[in-house]
SEDO-251417 format. One record per residue (C-alpha): residue number from 1; x, z, y. Coordinates in steps of 0.2 Angstrom, whole numbers, plus 5000, padded with zeros to 4 digits. Layout:
REM SEDO-251417
(r NUM (X Z Y))
...
REM end
This chain:
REM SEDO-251417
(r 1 (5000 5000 5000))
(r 2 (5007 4996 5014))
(r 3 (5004 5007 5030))
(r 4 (5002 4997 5044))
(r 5 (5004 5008 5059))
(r 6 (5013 5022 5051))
(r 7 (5017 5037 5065))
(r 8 (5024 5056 5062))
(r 9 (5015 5072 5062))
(r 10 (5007 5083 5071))
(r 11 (4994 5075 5084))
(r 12 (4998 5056 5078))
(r 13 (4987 5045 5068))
(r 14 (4990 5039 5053))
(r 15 (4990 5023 5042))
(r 16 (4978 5013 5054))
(r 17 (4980 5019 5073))
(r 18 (4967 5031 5081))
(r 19 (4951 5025 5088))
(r 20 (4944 5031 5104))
(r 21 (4925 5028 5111))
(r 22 (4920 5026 5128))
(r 23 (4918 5044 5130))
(r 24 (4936 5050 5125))
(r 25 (4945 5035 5136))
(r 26 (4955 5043 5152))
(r 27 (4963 5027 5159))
(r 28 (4982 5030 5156))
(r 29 (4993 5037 5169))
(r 30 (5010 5028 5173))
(r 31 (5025 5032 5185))
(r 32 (5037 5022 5189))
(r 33 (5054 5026 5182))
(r 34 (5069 5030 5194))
(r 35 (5081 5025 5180))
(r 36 (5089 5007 5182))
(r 37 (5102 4997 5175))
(r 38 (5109 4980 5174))
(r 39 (5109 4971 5157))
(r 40 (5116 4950 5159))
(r 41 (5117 4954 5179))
(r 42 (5100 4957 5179))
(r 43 (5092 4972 5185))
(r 44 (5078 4982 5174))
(r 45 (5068 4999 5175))
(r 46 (5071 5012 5159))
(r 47 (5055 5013 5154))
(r 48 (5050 5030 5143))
(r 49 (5031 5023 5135))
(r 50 (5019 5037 5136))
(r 51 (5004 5042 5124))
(r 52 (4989 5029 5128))
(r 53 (4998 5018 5139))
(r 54 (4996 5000 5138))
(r 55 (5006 4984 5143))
(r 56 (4991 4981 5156))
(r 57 (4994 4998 5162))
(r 58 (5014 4997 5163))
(r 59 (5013 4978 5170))
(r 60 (5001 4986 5187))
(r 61 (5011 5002 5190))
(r 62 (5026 4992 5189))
(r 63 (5019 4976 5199))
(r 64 (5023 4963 5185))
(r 65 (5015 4952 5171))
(r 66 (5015 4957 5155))
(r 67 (5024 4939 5151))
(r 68 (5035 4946 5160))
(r 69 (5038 4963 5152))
(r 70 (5039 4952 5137))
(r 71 (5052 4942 5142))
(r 72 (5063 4956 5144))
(r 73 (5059 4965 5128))
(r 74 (5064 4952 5112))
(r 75 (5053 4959 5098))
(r 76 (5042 4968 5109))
(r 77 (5027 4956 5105))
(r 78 (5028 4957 5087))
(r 79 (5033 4977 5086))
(r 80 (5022 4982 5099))
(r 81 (5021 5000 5110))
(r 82 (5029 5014 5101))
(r 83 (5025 5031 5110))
(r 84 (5043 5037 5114))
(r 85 (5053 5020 5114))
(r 86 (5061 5015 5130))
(r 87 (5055 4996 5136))
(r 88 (5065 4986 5151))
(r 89 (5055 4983 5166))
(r 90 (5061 4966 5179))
(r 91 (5066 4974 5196))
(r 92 (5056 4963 5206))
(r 93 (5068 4966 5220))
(r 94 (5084 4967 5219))
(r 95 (5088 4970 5241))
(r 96 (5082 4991 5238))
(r 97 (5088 4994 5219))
(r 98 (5099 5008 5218))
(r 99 (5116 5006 5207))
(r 100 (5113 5009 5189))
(r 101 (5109 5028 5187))
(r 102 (5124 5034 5174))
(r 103 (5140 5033 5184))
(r 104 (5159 5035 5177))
(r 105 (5165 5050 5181))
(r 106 (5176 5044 5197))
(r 107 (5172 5029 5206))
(r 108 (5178 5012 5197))
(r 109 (5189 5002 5208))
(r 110 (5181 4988 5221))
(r 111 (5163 4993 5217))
(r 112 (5158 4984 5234))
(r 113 (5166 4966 5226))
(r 114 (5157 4965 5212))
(r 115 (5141 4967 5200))
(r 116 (5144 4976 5183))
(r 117 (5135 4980 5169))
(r 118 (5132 4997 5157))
(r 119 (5138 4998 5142))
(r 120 (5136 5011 5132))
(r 121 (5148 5011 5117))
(r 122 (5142 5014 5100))
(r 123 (5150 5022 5084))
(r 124 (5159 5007 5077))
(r 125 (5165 5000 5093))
(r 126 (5183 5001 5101))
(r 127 (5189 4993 5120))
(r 128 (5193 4976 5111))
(r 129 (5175 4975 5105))
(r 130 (5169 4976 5121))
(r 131 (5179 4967 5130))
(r 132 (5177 4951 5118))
(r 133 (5157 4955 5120))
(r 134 (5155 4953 5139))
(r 135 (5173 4940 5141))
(r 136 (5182 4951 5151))
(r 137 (5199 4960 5148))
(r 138 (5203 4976 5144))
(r 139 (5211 4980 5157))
(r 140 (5197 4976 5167))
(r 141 (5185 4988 5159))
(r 142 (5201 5002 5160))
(r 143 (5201 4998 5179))
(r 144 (5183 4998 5183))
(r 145 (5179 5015 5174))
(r 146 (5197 5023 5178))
(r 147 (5203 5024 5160))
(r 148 (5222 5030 5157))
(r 149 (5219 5026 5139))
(r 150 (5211 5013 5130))
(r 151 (5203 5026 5119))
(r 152 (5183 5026 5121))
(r 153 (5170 5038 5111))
(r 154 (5153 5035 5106))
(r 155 (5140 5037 5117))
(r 156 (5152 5034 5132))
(r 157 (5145 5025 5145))
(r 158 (5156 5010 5153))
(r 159 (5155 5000 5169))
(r 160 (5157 4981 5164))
(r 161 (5161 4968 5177))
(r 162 (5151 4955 5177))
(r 163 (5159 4942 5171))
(r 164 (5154 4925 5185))
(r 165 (5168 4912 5180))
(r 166 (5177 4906 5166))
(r 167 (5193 4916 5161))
(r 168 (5205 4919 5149))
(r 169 (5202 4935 5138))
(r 170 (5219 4945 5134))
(r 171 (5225 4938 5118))
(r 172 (5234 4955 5114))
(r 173 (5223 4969 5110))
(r 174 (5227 4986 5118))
(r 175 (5236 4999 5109))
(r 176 (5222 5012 5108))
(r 177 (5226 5030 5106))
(r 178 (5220 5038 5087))
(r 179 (5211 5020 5085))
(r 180 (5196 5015 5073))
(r 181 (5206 5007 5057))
(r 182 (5204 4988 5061))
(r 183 (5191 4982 5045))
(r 184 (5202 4971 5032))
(r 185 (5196 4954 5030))
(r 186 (5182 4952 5017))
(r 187 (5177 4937 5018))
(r 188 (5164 4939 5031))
(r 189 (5162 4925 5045))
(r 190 (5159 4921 5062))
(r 191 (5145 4913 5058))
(r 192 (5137 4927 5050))
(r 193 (5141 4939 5065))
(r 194 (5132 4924 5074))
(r 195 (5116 4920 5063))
(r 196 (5114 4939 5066))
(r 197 (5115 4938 5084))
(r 198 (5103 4923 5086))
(r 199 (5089 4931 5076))
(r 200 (5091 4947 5088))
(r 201 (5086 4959 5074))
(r 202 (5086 4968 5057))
(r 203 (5073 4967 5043))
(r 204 (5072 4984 5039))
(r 205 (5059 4991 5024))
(r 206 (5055 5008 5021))
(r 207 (5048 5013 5003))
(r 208 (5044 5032 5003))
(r 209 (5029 5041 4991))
(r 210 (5020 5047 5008))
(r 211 (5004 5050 4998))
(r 212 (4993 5044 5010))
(r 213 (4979 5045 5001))
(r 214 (4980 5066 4997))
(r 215 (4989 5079 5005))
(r 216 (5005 5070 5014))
(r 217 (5024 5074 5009))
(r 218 (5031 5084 5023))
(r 219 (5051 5078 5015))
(r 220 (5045 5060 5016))
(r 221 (5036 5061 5033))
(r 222 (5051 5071 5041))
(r 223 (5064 5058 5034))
(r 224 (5052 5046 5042))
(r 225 (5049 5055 5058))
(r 226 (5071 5054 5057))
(r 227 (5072 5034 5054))
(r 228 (5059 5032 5068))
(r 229 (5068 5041 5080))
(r 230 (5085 5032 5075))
(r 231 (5077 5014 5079))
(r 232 (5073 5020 5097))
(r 233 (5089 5027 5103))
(r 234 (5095 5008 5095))
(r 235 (5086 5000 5104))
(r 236 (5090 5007 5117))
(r 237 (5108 5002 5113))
(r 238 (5103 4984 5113))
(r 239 (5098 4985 5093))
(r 240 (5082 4979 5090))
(r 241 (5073 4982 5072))
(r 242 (5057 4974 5063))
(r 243 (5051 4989 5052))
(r 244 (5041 4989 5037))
(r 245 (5036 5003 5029))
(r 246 (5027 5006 5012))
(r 247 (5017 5020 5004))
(r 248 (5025 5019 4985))
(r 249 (5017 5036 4979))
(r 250 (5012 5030 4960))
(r 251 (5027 5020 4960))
(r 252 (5016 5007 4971))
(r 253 (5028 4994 4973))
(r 254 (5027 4979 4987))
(r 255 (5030 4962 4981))
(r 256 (5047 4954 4978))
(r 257 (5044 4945 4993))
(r 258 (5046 4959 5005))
(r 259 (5063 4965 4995))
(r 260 (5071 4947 4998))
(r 261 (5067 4946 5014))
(r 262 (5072 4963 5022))
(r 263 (5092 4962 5027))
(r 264 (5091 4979 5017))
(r 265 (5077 4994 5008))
(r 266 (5079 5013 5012))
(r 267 (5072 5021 4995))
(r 268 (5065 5023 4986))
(r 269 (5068 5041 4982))
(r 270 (5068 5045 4964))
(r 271 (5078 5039 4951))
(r 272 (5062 5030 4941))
(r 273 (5055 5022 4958))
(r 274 (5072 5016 4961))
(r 275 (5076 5008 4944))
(r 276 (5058 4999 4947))
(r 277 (5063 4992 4964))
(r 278 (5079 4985 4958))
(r 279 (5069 4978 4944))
(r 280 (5058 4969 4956))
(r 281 (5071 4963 4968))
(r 282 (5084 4957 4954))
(r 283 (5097 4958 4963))
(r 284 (5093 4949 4979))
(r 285 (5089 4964 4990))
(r 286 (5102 4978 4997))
(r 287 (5094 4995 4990))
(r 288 (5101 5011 4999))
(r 289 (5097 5026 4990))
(r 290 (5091 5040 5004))
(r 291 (5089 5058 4999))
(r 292 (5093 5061 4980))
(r 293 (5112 5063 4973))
(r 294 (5107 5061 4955))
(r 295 (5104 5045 4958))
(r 296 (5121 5040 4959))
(r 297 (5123 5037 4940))
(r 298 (5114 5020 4945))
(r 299 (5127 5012 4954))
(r 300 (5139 5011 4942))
(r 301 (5127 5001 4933))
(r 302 (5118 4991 4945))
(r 303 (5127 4978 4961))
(r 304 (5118 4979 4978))
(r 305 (5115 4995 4977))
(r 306 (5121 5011 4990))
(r 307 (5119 5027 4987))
(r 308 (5121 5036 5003))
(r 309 (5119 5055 4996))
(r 310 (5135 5061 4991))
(r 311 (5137 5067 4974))
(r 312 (5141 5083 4968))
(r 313 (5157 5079 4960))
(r 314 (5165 5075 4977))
(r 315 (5162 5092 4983))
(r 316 (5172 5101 4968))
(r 317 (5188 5088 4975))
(r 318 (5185 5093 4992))
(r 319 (5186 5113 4988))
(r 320 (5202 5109 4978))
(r 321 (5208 5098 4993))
(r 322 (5205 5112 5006))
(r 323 (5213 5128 4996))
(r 324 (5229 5115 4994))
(r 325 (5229 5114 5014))
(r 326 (5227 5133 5015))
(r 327 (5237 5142 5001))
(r 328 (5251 5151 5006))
(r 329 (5266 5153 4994))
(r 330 (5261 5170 4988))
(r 331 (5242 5166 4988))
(r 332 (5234 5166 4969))
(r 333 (5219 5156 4964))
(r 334 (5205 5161 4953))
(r 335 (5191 5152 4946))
(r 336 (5177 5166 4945))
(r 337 (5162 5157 4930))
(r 338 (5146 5164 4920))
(r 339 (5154 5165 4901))
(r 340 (5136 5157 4896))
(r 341 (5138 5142 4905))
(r 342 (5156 5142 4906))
(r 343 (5156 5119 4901))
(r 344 (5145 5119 4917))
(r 345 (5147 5102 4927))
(r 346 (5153 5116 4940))
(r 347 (5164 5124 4931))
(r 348 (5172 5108 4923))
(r 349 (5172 5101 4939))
(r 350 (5179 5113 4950))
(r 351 (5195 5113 4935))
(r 352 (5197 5096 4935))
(r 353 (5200 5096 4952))
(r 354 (5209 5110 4953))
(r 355 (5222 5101 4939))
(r 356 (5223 5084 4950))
(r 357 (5230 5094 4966))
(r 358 (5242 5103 4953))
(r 359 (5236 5118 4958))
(r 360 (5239 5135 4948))
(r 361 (5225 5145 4943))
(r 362 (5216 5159 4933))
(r 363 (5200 5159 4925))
(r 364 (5191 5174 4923))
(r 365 (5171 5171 4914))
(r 366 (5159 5186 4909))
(r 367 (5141 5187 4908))
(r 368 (5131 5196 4920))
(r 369 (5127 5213 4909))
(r 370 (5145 5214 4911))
(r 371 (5144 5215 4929))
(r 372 (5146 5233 4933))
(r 373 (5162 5235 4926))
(r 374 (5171 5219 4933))
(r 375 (5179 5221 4947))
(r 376 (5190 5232 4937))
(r 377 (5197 5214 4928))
(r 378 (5196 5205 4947))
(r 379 (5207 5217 4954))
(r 380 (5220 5214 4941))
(r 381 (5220 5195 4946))
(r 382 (5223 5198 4962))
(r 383 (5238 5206 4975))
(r 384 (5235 5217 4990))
(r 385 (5250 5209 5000))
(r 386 (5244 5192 4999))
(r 387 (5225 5182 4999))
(r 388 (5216 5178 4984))
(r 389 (5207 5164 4983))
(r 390 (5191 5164 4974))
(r 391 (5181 5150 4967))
(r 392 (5163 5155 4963))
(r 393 (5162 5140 4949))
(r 394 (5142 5142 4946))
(r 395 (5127 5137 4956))
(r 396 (5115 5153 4947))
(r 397 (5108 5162 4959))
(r 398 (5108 5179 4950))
(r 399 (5124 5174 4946))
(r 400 (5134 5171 4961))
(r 401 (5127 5187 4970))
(r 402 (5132 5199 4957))
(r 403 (5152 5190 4962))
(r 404 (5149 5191 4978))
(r 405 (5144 5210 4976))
(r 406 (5160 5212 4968))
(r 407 (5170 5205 4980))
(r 408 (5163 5215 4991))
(r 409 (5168 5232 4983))
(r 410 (5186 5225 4982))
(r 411 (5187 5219 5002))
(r 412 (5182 5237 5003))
(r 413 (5200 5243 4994))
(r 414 (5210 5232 5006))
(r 415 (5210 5215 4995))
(r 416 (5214 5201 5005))
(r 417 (5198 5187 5000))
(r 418 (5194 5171 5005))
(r 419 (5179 5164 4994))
(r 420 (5176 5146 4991))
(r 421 (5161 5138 4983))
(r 422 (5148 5124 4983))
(r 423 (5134 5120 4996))
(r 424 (5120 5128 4987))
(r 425 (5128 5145 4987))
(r 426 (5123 5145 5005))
(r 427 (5104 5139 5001))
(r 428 (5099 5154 4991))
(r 429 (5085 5167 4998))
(r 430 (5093 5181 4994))
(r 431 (5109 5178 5001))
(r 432 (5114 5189 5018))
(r 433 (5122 5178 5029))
(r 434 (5132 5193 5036))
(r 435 (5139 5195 5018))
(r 436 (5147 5174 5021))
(r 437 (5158 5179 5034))
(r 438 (5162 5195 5027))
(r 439 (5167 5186 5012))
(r 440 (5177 5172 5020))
(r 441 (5166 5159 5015))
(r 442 (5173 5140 5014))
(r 443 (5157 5129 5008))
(r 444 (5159 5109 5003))
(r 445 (5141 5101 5007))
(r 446 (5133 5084 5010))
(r 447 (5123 5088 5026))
(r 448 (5129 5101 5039))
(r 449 (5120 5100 5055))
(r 450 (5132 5107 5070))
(r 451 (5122 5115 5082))
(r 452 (5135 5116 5095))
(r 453 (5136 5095 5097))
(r 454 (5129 5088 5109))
(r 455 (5120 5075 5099))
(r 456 (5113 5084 5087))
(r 457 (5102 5098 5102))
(r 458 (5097 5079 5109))
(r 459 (5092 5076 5095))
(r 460 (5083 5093 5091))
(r 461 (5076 5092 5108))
(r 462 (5069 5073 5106))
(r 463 (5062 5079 5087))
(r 464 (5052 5094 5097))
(r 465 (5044 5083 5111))
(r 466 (5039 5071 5101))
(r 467 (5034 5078 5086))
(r 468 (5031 5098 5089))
(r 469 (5042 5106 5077))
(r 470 (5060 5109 5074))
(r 471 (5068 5095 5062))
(r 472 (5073 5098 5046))
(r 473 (5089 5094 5035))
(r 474 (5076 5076 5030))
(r 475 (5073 5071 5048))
(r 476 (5092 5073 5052))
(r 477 (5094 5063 5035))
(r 478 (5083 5048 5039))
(r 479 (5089 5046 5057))
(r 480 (5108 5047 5051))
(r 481 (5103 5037 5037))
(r 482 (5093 5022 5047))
(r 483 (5105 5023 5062))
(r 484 (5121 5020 5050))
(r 485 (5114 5005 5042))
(r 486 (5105 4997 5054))
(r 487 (5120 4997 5066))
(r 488 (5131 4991 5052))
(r 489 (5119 4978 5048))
(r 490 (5119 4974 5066))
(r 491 (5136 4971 5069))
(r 492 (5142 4962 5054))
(r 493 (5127 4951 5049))
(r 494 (5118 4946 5033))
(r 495 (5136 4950 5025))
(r 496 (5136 4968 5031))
(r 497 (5139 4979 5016))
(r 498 (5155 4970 5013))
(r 499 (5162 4981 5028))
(r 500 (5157 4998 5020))
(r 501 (5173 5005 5014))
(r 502 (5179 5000 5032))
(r 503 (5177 5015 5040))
(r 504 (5173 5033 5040))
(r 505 (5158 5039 5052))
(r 506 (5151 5057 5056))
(r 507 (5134 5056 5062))
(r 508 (5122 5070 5065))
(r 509 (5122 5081 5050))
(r 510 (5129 5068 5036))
(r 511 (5146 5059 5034))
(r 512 (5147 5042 5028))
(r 513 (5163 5036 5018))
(r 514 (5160 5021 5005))
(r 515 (5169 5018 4990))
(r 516 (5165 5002 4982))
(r 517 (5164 5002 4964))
(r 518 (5167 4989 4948))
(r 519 (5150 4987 4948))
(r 520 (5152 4980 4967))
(r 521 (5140 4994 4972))
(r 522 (5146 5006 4984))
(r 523 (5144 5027 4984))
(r 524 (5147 5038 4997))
(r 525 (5161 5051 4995))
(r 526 (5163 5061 5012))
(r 527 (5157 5079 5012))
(r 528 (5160 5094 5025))
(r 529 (5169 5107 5027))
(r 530 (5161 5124 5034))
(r 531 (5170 5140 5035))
(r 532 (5160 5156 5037))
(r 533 (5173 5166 5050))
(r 534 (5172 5184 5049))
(r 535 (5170 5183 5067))
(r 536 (5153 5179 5062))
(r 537 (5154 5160 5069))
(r 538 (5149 5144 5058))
(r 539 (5163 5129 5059))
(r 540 (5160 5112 5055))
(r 541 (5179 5111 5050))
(r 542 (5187 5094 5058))
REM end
């Protein structure tokens, strides 16, 4: 079933649009926006659309045509108003428009000689990209912004000079400062890059089991809400996208048309759902897996195919990686495990790559009727003049408090402890967070939201406008998900997932690295690191 005007949440409508009557129609209210900025040396309002607000109503408060607003908006006809979106509306004269509203912070050089346009500089982009883009040099763009460094960061906003005459672009490219890796050649084209760029768009499908048709699924309509708000802040970036989503609940699958002619499929979300969807596109359609890490197993069985979660393995290699960084040379290592489940996936895990850093280690299992008496035989592994780390190999609730406890009576003899373990560890209800940073915890996980970026609290304060409530690790997941691939898609055209293992991005909670496998599928492998600091802050460890 496809939904045909699919929206998020509290006090939207759902599936068909809301209908008003006579009675409930207050004519729309629109004030003209103070925000401008010039885009191919022409000048445009930034437009926020309001709830109720029509084309008609935009087109009189703004004194325009609607062919107009059009005109300036590529895919605006076919997409339509989206409550939220940002839409560019002609400056109808140019004699009283202000400059563009975001500045550099000190005054680019010669402002009074020439026009210049704003760029704001996404994720994957460095001063070479630009400069190619708008045929200017890059020492043009360091002039007009006041750079001492090529370097730029994302979301940076840039003052372009408009580029009126033919010129010669510099054919050597700067030297940036901790630079983006350039992309190894993979056989994707100019022309690809080009065909992208003359269609103006990406073919984006969305397969979730909303249950439309009973009580809704908050995980899916959160994720959704995410990818929503992820196609608005790119199109505000100059990245349109044609969005098609679909209600799969019942493994209700869209025809195999709609899978060859989307650039790529987000979902489905379970294993089964997924195996049917790669049935039906056979091959021809890009399936990136969203929200479950199980799924990975398919990739190595299946080509076009992305798993985006991270899998578990990669957090037990990461744990190994970080104690490397931090042992010092009297430091001792112990692998804390339940006896019962001692050939867990953890435990195993956690060994193997303990064993590929060459690390030494002890082991000490027991059971938890034994756990009374065992701090006695942890003490005995570890020395009060140095740190002993200890590596809670279990994912058992009961379990991993009774070490934790433990650990606790031996911090209180004077033991040294720094405690690592696995992102569930932190998930548990009965964990106190207090007991984290008295322990020392270093956790591995997926998805780490960072509360102190600025990105993520715009983000948290766009999710509570629009939709009411604070976002949860799914809506973070669907925006970092949608904005990753759609931008990818984007910039490097219909061959686009040939770039994967390019680059490493760190978006708002999730981190994407690629690793492409013999299958010629691709999985993700990055993970974070955050330390628990007995100062009592949270780090999201660079």
């Amino acid at each position: 079933m496809k939904i045909a005007f699919l929206t998020a949440l509290t006090g939207i409508a759902l599936a068909c649009g809301t209908i008003s009557t006579a009675q409930d129609y207050v004519a729309p209210q629109v004030t003209v926006s103070t925000e401008k900025v010039r885009l191919g040396g022409k000048l445009y309002y930034n437009h926020v659309v309001k709830e109720k607000q029509t084309l008609y109503s935009i087109s009189k408060a703004y004194e325009v045509t609607v062919d107009e607003i059009y005109e300036a908006n590529p895919g605006l006809r076919e997409n339509g108003l989206q409550k939220g979106s940002i839409i560019h509306i002609p400056v109808k004269s140019e004699t009283s428009a202000v400059a563009p509203s975001v500045k550099p912070s000190s005054s680019p050089a010669k402002t009074d000689k020439k026009d210049f346009i704003t760029h704001k500089v996404k994720w994957f982009e460095d001063i070479n990209d630009i400069a190619a883009k708008y045929g200017v040099s890059v020492t043009d763009i360091m002039e007009a912004n006041n750079l001492t460094t090529p370097k730029v960061t994302k979301r940076q906003k840039l003052l372009i000079p408009k580029n009126n005459s033919p010129r010669t672009v510099d054919s050597t490219p700067a030297k940036p400062v901790a630079p983006t890796p350039e992309p190894a050649d993979t056989g994707v084209n100019d022309a690809d890059t080009l065909t992208r760029a003359m269609k103006g768009y990406v073919n984006m499908t969305l397969l979730l089991p909303f249950n439309t048709k009973g009580k809704l699924s908050e995980t899916d309509m959160d994720f959704y809400a995410g990818v929503l708000l992820a196609i608005s802040d790119l199109k505000d970036e100059g990245v349109s996208t044609n969005l098609s989503t679909y209600d799969i609940t019942g493994s209700a699958m869209p025809s195999r048309d709609v899978f060859t002619e989307s650039d790529f499929i987000l979902g489905p979300v379970s294993v089964s759902d997924i195996n049917t969807a790669i049935g039906i596109a056979s091959g021809d359609a890009t399936i990136v897996s969203p929200l479950d890490p199980r799924a990975a197993s398919i990739a190595y069985q299946n080509h076009s195919f992305i798993q985006a979660p991270t899998p578990g393995e990669y957090q037990y290699t990461e744990i190994a990686s970080w104690i490397a960084k931090d042992l010092e040379n009297t430091d001792r290592i112990l692998v804390v495990s339940q006896r019962a489940a001692s050939d867990s996936a953890t435990f195993s895990g956690i060994k193997e790559a303990l064993d590929a850093e060459r690390l030494p280690y002890e082991v000490l299992s027991y059971t938890l009727s034994e756990g009374k008496t065992i701090n006695q035989q942890m003490a005995r592994f570890l020395d009060d003049k140095s740190t002993g780390r200890i590596i809670i190999a279990s994912e058992n609730e009961a379990f991993v408090q009774d070490v934790m406890r433990n650990l606790t009576i031996l911090k209180g003899k004077g033991y040294e402890i720094a405690t690592y373990a696995t992102s569930k560890v932190r998930n548990f209800n009965t964990t106190d967070v207090n007991l984290l940073h008295d322990l020392d915890l270093h956790i591995v996980s997926n998805y780490f939201a960072d509360y102190n970026d600025r990105d993520v609290r715009d983000f948290v304060l766009a999710f509570r406008a629009l939709y009411g409530k604070e976002p949860t690790q799914f809506a973070f997941q669907g925006y970092d998900t949608a904005y990753y691939f759609i931008s990818f898609n984007s910039k490097y055209g219909r061959r686009w997932a040939r770039r994967l293992d390019d680059y490493k991005v760190r978006l708002l909670q999730t981190d994407f690295q690629f690793k492409k496998l013999d299958s010629g599928s691709f999985i993700n492998t990055a993970v974070r690191r955050i330390h628990y600091r007995r100062d009592y802050t949270t780090v999201l460890v660079q």
